[in-house]
PAZAPA-4460 file (N, C-alpha, C; in steps of 0.05 Angstrom, whole numbers, plus 32768, in hexadecimal, padded with zeros to 4 digits):
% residues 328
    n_x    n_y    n_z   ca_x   ca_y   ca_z    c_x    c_y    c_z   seq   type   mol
   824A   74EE   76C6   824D   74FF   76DE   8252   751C   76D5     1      X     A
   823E   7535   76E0   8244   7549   76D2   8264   754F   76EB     2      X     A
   826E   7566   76DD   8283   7570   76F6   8285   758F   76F1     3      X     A
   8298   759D   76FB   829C   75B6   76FE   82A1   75C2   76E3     4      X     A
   82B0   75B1   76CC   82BC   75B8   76B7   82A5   75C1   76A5     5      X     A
   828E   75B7   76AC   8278   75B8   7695   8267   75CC   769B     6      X     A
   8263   75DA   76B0   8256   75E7   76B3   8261   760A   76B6     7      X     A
   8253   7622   76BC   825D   7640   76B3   826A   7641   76C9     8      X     A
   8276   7661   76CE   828A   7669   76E0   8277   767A   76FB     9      X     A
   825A   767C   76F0   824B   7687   76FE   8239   766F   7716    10      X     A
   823B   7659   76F8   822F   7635   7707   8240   762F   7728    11      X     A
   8263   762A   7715   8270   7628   772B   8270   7631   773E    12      X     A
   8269   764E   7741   826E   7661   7751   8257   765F   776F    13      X     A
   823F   7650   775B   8222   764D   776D   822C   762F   777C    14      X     A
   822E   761C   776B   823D   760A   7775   824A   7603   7798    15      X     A
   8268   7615   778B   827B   7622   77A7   8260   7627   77C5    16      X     A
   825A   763E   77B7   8242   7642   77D6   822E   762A   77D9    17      X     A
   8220   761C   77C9   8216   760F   77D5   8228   75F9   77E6    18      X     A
   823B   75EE   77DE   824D   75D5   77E5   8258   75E8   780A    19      X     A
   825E   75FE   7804   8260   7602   7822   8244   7603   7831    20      X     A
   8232   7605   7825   8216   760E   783B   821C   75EA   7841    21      X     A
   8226   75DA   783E   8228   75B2   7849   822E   75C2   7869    22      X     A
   8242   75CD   7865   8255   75D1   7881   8242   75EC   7890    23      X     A
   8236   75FE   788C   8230   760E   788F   8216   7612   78A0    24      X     A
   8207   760B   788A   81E0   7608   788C   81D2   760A   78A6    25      X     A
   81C9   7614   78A8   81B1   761B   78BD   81D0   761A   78DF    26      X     A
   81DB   761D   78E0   81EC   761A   78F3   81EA   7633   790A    27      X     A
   81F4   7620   7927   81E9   7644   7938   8201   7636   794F    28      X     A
   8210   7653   7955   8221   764C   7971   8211   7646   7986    29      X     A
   8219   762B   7994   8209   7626   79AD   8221   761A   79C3    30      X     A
   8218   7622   79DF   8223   760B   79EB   8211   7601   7A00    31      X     A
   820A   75DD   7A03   81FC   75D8   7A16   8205   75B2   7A19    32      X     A
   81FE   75AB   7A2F   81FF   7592   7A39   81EF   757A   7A1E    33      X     A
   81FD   7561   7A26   81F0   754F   7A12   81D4   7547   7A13    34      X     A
   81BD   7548   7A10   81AE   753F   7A11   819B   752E   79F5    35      X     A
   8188   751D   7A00   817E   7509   79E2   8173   751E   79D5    36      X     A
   8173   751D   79B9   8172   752F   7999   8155   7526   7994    37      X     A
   813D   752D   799E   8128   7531   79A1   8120   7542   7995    38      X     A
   8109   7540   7985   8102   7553   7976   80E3   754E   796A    39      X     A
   80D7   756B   7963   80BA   7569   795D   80B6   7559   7939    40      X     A
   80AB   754C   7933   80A2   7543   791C   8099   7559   790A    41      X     A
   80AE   7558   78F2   809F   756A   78DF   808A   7569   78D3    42      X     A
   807D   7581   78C4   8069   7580   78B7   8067   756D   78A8    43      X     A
   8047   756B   7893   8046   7557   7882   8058   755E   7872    44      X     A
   8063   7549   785B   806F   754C   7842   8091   7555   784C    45      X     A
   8093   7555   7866   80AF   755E   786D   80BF   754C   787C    46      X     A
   80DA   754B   7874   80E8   7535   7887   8101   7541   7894    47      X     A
   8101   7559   7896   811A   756C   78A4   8112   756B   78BE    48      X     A
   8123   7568   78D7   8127   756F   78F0   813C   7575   78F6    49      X     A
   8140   7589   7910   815A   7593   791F   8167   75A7   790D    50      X     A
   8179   75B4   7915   818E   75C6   7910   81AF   75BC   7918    51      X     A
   81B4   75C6   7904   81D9   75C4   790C   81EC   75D9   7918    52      X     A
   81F6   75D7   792E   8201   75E6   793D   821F   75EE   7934    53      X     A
   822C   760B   7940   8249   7602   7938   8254   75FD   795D    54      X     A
   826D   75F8   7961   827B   75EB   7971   8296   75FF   7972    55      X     A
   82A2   760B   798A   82B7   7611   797D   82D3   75FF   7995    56      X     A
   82DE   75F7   798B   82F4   75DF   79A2   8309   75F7   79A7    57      X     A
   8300   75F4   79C8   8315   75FB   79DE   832D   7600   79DB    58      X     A
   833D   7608   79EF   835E   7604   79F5   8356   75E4   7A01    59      X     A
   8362   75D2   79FE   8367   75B1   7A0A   8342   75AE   7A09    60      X     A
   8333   75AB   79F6   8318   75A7   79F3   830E   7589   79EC    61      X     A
   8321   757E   79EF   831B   755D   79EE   831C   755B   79D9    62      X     A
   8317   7538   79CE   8313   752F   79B1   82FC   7532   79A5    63      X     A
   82FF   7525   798A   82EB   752C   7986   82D1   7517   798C    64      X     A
   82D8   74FA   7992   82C8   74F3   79A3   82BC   74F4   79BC    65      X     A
   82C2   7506   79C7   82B6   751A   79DD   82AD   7535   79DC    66      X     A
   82B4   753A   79C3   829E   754A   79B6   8289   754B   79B4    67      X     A
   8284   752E   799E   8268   751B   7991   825D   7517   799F    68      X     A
   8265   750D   79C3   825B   74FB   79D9   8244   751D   79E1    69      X     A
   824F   7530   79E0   824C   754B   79F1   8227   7561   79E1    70      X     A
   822E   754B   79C5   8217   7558   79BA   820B   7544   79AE    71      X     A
   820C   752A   79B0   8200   750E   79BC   81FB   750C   799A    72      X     A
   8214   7510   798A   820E   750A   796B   8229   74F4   796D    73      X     A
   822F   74DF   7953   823E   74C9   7954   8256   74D4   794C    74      X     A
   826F   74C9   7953   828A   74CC   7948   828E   74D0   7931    75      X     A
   8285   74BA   7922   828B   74C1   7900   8274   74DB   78ED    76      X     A
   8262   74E0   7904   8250   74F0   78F2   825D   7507   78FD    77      X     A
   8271   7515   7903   8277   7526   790B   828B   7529   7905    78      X     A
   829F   7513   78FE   82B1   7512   78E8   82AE   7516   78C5    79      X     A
   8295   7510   78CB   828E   750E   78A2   8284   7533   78A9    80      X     A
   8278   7540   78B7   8271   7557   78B6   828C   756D   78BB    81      X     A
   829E   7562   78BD   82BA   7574   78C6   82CC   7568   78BC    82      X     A
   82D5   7566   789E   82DF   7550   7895   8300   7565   789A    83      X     A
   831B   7553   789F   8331   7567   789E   8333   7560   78C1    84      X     A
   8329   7560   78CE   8322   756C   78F1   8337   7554   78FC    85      X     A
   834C   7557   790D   8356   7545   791D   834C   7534   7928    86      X     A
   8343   751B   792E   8326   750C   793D   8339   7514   7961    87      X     A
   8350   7513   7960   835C   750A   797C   8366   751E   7988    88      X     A
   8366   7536   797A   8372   755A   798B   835F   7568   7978    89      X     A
   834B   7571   7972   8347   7584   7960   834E   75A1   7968    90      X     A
   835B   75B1   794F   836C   75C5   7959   8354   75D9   7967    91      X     A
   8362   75E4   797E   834C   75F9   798D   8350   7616   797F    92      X     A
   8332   761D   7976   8323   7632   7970   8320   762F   795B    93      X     A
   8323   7614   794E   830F   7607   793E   82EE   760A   793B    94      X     A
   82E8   760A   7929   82C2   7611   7928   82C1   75F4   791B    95      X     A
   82AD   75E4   7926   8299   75C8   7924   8287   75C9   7917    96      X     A
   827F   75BF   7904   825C   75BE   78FE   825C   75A5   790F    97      X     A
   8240   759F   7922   8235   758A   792A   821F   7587   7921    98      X     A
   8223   7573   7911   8203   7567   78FE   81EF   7561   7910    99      X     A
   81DD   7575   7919   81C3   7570   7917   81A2   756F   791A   100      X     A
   81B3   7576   78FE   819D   7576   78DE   8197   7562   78D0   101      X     A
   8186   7556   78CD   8183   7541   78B8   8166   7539   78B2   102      X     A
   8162   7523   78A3   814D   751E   7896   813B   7503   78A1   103      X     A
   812F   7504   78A6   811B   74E8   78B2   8123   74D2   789B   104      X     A
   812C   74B5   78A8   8126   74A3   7897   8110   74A5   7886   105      X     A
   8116   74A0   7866   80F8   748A   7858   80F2   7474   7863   106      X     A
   80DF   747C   7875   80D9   7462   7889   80C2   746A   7892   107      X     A
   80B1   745B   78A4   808D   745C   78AF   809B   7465   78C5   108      X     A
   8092   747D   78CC   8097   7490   78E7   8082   7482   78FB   109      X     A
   8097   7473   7905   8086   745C   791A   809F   7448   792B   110      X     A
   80A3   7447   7945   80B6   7436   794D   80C8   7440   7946   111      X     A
   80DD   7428   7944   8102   7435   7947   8100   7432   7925   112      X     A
   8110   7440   791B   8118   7443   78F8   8138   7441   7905   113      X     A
   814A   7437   78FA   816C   7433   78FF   8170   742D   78E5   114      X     A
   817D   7447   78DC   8195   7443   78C7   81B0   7448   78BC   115      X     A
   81B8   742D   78BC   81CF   7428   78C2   81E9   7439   78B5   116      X     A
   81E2   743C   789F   81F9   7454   788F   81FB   7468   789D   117      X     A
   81E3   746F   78B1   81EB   7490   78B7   81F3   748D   78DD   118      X     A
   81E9   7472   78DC   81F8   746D   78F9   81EC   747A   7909   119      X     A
   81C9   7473   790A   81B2   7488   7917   81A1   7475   791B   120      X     A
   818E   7473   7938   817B   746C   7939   8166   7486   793D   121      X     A
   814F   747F   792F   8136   7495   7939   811B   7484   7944   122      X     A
   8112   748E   795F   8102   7482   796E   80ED   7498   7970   123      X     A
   80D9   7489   7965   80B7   7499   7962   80A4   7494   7978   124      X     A
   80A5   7499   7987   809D   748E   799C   807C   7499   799A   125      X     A
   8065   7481   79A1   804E   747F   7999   803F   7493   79AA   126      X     A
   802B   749E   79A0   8018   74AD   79B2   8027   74CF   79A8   127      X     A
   803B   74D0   799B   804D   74EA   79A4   8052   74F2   7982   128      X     A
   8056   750B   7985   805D   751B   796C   807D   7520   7967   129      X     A
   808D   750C   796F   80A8   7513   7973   80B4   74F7   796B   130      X     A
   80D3   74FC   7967   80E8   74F0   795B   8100   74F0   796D   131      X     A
   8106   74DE   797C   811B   74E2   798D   813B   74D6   7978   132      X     A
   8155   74E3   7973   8164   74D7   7968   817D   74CA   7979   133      X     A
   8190   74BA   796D   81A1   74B2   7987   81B8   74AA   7971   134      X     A
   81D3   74AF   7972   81EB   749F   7964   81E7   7480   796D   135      X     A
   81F0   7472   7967   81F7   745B   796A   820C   7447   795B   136      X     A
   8220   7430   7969   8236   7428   795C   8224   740D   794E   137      X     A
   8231   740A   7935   8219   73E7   792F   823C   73DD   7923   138      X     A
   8227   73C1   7920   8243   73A9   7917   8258   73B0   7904   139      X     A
   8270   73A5   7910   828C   73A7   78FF   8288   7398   78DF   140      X     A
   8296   73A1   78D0   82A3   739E   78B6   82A1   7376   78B8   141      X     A
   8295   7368   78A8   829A   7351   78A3   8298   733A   78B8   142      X     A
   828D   7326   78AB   827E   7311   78B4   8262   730F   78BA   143      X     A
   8263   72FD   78DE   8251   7307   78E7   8246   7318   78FA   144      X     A
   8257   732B   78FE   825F   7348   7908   8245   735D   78FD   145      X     A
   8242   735B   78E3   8233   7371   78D7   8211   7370   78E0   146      X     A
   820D   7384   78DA   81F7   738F   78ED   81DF   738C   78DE   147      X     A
   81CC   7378   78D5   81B8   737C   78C4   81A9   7389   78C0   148      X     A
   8198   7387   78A1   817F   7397   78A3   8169   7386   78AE   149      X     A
   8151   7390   78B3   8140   7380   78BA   8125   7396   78BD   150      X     A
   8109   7385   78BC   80FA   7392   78D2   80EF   7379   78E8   151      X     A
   80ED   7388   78FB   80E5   7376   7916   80DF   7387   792E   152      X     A
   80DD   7378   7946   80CE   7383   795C   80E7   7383   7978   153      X     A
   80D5   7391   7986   80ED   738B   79A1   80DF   737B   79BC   154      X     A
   80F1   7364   79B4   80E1   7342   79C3   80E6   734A   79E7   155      X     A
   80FB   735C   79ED   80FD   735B   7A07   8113   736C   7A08   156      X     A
   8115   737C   7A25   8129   738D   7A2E   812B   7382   7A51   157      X     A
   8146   738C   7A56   8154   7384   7A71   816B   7396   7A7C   158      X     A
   8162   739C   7A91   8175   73A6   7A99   818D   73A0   7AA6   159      X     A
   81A9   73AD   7AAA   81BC   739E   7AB2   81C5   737E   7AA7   160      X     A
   81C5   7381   7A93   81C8   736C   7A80   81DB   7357   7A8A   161      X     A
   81D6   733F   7A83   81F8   732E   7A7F   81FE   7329   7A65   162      X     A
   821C   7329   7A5D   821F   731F   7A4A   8229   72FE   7A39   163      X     A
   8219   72F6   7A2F   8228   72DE   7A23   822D   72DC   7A0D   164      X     A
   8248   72E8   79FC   8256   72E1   79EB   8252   72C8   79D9   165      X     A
   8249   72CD   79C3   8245   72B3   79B7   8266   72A1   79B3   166      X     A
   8260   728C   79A0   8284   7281   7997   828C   728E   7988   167      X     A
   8286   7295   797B   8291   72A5   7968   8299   72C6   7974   168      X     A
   8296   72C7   7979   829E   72EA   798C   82B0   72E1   799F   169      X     A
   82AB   72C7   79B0   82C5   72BD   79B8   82DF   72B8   79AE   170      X     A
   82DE   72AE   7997   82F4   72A8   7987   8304   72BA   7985   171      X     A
   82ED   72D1   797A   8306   72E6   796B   830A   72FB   797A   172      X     A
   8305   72F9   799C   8314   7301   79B3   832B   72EB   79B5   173      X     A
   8321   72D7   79B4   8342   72C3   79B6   835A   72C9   79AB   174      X     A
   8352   72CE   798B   8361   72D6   797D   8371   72ED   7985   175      X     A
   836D   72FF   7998   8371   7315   7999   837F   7317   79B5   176      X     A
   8382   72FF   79C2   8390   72F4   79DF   837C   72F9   79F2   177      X     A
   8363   72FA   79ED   8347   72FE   7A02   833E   72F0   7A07   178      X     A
   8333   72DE   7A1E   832B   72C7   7A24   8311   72D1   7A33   179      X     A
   82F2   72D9   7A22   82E2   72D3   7A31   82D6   72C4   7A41   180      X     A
   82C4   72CF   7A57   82AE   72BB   7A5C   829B   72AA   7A55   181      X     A
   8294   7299   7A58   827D   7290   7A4C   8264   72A2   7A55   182      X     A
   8260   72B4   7A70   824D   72C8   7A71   825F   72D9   7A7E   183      X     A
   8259   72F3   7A76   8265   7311   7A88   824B   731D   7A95   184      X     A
   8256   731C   7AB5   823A   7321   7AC0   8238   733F   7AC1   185      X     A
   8225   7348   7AC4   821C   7368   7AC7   8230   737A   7AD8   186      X     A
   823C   738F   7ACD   8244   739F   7ADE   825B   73AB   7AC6   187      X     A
   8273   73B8   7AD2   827A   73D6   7AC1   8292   73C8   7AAC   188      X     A
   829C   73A5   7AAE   82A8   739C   7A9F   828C   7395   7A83   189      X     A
   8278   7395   7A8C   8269   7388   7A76   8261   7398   7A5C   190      X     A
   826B   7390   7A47   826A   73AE   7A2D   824C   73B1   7A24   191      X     A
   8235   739E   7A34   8227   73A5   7A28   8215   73BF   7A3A   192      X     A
   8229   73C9   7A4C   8219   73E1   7A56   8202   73D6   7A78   193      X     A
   81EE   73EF   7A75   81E3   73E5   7A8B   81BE   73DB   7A7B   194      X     A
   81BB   73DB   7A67   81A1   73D4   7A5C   81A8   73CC   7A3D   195      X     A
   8193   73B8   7A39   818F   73B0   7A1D   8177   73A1   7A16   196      X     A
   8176   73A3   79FF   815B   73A6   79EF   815D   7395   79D6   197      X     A
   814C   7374   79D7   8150   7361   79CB   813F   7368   79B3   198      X     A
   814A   735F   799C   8132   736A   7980   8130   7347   7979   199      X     A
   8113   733E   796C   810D   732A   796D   8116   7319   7954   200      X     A
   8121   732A   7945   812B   7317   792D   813D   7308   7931   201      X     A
   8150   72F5   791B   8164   72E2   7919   816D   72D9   7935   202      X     A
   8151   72D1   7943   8150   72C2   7961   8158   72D3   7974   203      X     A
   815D   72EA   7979   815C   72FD   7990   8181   72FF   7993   204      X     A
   818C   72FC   797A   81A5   72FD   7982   81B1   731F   7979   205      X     A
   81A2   732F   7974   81A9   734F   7975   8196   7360   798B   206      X     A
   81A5   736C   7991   81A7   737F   79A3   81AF   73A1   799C   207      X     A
   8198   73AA   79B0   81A3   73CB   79B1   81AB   73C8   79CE   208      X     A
   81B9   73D4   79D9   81CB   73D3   79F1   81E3   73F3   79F6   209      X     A
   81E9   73E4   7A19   81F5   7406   7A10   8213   73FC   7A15   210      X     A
   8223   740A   7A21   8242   7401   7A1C   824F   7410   7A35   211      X     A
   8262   7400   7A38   827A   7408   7A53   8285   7417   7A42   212      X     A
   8290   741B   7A2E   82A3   742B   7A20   82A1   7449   7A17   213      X     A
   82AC   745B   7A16   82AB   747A   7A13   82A5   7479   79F4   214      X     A
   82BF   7468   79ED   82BB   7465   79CC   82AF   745F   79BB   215      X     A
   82A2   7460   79A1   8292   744D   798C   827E   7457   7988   216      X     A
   826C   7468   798E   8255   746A   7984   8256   7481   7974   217      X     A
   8244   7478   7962   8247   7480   793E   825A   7471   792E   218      X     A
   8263   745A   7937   827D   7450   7931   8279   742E   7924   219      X     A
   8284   741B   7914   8282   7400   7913   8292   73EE   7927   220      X     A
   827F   73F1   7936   8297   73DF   7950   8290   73CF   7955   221      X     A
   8275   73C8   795B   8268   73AD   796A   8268   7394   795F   222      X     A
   8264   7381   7969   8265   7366   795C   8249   735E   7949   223      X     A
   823B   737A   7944   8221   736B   793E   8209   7381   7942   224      X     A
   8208   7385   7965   81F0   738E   796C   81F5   73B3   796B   225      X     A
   81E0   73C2   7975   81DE   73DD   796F   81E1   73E1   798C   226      X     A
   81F6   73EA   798F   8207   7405   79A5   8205   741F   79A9   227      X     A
   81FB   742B   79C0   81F1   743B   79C2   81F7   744C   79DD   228      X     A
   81F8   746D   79E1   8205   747A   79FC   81FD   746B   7A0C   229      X     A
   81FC   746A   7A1C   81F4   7460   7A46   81D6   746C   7A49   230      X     A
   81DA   7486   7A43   81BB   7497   7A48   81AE   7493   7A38   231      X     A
   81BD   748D   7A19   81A5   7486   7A0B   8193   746F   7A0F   232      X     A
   819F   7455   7A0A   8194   7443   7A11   817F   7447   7A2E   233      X     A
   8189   744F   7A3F   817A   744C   7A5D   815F   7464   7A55   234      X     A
   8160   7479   7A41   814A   747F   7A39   813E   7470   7A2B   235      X     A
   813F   746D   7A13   813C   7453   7A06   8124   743D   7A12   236      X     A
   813E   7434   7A1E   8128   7419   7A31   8112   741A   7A3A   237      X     A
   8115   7434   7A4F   80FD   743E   7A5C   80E0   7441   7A46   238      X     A
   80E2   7451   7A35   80D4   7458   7A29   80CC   7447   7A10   239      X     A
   80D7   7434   79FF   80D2   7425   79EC   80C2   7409   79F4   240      X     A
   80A7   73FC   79F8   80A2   73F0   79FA   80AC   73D6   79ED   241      X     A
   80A4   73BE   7A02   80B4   73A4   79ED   809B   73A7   79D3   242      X     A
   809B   739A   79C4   808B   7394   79AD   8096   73AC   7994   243      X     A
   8099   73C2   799A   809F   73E5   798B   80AB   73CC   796F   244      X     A
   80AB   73D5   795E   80B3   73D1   7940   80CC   73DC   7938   245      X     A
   80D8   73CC   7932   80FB   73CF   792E   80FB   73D4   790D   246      X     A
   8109   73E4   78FD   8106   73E8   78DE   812C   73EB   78EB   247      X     A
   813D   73DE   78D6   8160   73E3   78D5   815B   73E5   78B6   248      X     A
   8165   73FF   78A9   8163   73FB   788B   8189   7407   7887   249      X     A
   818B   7406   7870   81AA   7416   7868   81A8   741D   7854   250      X     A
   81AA   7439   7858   819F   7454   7846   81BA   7463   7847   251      X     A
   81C7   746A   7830   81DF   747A   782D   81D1   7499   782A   252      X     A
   81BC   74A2   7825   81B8   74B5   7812   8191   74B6   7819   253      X     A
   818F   74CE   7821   8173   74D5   7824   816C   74EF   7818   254      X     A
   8155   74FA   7809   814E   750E   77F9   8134   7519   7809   255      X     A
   8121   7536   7808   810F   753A   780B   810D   754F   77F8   256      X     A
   80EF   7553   77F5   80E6   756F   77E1   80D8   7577   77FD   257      X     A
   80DB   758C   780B   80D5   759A   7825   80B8   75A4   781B   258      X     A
   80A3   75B1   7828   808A   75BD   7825   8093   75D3   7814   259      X     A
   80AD   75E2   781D   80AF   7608   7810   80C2   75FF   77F6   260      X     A
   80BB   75E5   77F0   80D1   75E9   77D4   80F1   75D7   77D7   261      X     A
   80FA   75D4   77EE   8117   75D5   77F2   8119   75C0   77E4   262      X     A
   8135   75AF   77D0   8133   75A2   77CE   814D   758F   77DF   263      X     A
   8149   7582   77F3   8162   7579   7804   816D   7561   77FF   264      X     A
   8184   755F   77FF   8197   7537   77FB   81AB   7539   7819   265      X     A
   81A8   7527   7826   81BB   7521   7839   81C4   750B   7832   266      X     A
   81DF   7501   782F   81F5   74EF   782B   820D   74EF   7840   267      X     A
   8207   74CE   7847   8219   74C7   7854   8225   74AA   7847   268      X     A
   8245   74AA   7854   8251   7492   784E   8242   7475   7854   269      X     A
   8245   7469   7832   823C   744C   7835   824F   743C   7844   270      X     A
   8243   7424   784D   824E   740F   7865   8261   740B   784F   271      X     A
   8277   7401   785A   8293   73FC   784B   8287   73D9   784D   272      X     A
   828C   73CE   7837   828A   73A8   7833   82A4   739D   7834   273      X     A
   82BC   73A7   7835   82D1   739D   7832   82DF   73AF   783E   274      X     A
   82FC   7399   784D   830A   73B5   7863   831B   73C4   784C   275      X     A
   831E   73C1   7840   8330   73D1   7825   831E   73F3   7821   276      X     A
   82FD   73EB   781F   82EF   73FA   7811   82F3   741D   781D   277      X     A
   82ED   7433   780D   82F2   7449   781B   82D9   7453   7817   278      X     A
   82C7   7452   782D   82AE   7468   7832   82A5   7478   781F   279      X     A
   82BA   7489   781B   82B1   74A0   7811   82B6   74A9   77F8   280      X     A
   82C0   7492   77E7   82C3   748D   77D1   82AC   7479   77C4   281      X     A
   829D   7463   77D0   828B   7452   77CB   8276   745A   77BA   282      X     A
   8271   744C   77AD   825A   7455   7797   8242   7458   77A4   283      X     A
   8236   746E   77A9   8214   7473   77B1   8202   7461   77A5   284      X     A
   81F4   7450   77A2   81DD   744A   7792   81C5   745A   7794   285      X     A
   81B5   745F   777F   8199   7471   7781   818A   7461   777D   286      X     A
   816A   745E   7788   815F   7457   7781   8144   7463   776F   287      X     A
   8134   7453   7757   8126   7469   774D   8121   747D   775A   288      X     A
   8110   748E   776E   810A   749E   7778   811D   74B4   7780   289      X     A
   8136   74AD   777A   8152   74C0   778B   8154   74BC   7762   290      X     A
   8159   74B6   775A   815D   74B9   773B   8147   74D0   772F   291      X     A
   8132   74CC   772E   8121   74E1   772C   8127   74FD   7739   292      X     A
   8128   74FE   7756   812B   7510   7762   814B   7520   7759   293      X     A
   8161   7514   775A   8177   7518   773C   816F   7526   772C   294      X     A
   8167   751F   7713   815F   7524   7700   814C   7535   76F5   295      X     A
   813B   753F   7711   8123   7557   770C   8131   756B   7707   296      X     A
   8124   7583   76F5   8129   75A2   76E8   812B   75A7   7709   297      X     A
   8121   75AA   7720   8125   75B8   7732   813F   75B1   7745   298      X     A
   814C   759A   7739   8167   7592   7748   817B   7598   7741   299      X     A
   818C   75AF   774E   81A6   75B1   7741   81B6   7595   7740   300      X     A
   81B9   7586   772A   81C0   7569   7728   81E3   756D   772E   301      X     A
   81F3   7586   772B   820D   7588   772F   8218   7587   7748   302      X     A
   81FA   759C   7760   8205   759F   7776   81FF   7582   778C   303      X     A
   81E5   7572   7782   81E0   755B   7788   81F9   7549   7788   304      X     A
   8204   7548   776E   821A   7530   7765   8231   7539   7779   305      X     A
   8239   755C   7781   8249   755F   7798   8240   7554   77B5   306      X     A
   8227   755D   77BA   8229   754F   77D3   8227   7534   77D3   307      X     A
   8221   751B   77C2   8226   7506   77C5   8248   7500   77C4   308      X     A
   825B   7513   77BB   826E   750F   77BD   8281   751B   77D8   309      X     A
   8275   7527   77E4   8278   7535   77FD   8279   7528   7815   310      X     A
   8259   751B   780F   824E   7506   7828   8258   750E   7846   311      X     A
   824B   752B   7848   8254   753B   7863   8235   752D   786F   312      X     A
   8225   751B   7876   820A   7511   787E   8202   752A   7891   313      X     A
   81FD   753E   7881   81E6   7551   7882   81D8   7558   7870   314      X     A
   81BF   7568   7870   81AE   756A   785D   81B9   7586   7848   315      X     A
   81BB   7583   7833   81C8   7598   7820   81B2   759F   7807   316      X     A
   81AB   75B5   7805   8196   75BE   77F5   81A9   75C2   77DC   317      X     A
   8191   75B4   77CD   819C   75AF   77A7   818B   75B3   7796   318      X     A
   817C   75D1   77A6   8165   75D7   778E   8170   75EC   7772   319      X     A
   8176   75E3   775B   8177   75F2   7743   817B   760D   7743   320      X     A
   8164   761A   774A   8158   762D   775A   8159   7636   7773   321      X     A
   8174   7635   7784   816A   7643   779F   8161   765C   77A9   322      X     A
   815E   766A   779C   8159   7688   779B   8133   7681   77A6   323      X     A
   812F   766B   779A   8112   766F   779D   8108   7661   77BA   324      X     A
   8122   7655   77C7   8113   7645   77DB   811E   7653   77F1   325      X     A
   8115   7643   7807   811F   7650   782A   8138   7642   7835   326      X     A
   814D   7651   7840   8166   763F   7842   8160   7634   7862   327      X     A
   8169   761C   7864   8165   7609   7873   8177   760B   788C   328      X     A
***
């Protein structure tokens, strides 16, 4: 691991500024209502969309999950981008970065791409030159709670759902002095919202759906299936045909070499495997292609190894060279 010790006082110094441009980068004061994170498809060879806004919190400006809800990005991604930040008073006249900025899955820009580390679905919707993005909560920590990978299709959607709780999700409401139903019929007790959207794998027992609850999205809460706003989903539905192609991958860590040179890494916290584990301490794995991309003359490999240690899941330029590229 290189670190600070090894390198000049002029290195360090480039360093420092880049590690703030994490918090900083392409950022613009805005204020406006939540709406879906829609956006035009970049050029060839490019996987950057959106910009990052700053935020500045009120006198009594809510939490910060009504924050996230307000610029329709997830709880924890807004936590990893404001690391320090109160989640439950943040102090007012506070400045926010709201992530979003980021990088398209390595994935076939086609159908839903959902990946799970960054706690994002992206929906390509066919015929169209666009990328709609959405937070979403996926399965809790252990068992059969956890949220798989997979690729598959979407076998069927419904609206005003009912719910039936398998036994096992029963149980460990029992456990908890909860005595479900055997079905929860439709309406504002039912968590799975007012629509959901059956994916056809491991027998139609996952779900995208939306939720009674204010809380959780961007978050590990669900028993399993992918949780999502009220508006999102009800957009969603409308628009995603049954059959559309489901890709769920879990990607800690995404790279691009941009058209003008840039060279970009966005890192975010890997899924914790154990309740002990700490996020943001977890070992990254690379794979060849992120090892290469490391290791090229044009990668500052010091300021890289910071933002993998940072894991603010925004896109952070780690070109050797920035003098020569365009800041993002």
């Amino acid at each position: 691991m290189i670190t600070s010790q090894s390198i000049s006082s002029s290195r360090k110094a480039r360093v420092v500024r880049w590690l703030a441009s994490i918090m900083l980068v392409s950022a613009t004061l805005v204020s406006f209502q939540a709406v879906a994170n829609s956006y035009p498809l970049p050029p060839e060879g490019s996987r950057l969309i959106g910009k990052n806004f700053f935020h500045v919190v009120k006198d009594d400006g809510g939490s910060l999950e009504e924050i996230a809800k307000k610029y329709n990005v997830g709880f924890l991604a807004l936590l990893q981008a404001n690391p320090g930040v109160d989640p439950y008073v943040p102090r007012a006249g506070s400045v926010l970065t709201i992530p979003r900025q980021m990088l398209l899955p390595d994935a076939p820009r086609q159908g839903l791409v959902l990946n799970l580390a960054e706690l994002r679905v992206y929906y390509y919707p066919a015929g169209k030159n666009s990328v709609t993005v959405y937070p979403i909560g996926i399965g809790q920590l252990g068992g059969d709670t956890v949220t798989p990978t997979m690729v598959t299709t979407v076998s069927d959607k419904r609206a005003n759902p009912t719910w039936t709780p398998t036994a096992n999700i029963r149980a460990r409401y029992l456990a908890n002095g909860i005595k479900l139903p055997a079905v929860v019929p439709a309406g504002p007790d039912n968590p799975m919202g007012h629509h959901a959207i059956r994916l056809a794998a491991y027998g139609g027992v996952y779900l995208l759906h939306g939720t009674n609850a204010d809380f959780g999205i961007g978050m590990r809460v669900s028993s399993g299936c992918i949780r999502l706003r009220d508006g999102d989903i009800k957009a969603l539905y409308k628009e995603m045909p049954v059959g559309t192609q489901v890709r769920i991958i879990n990607t800690a860590i995404k790279t691009s070499i941009e058209p003008d040179g840039s060279r970009l890494v966005e890192v975010h916290q890997p899924l914790s495997k154990d309740i002990n584990d700490n996020p943001q301490v977890l070992p990254i794995v690379l794979n060849e292609q992120m090892k290469q991309f490391q290791s090229a003359p044009e990668t500052d490999a010091v300021v890289m190894e910071k933002a993998m240690q940072h894991r603010s899941g925004m896109p952070v330029m780690v070109n050797a060279d920035p003098a020569t590229t365009t800041e993002i």
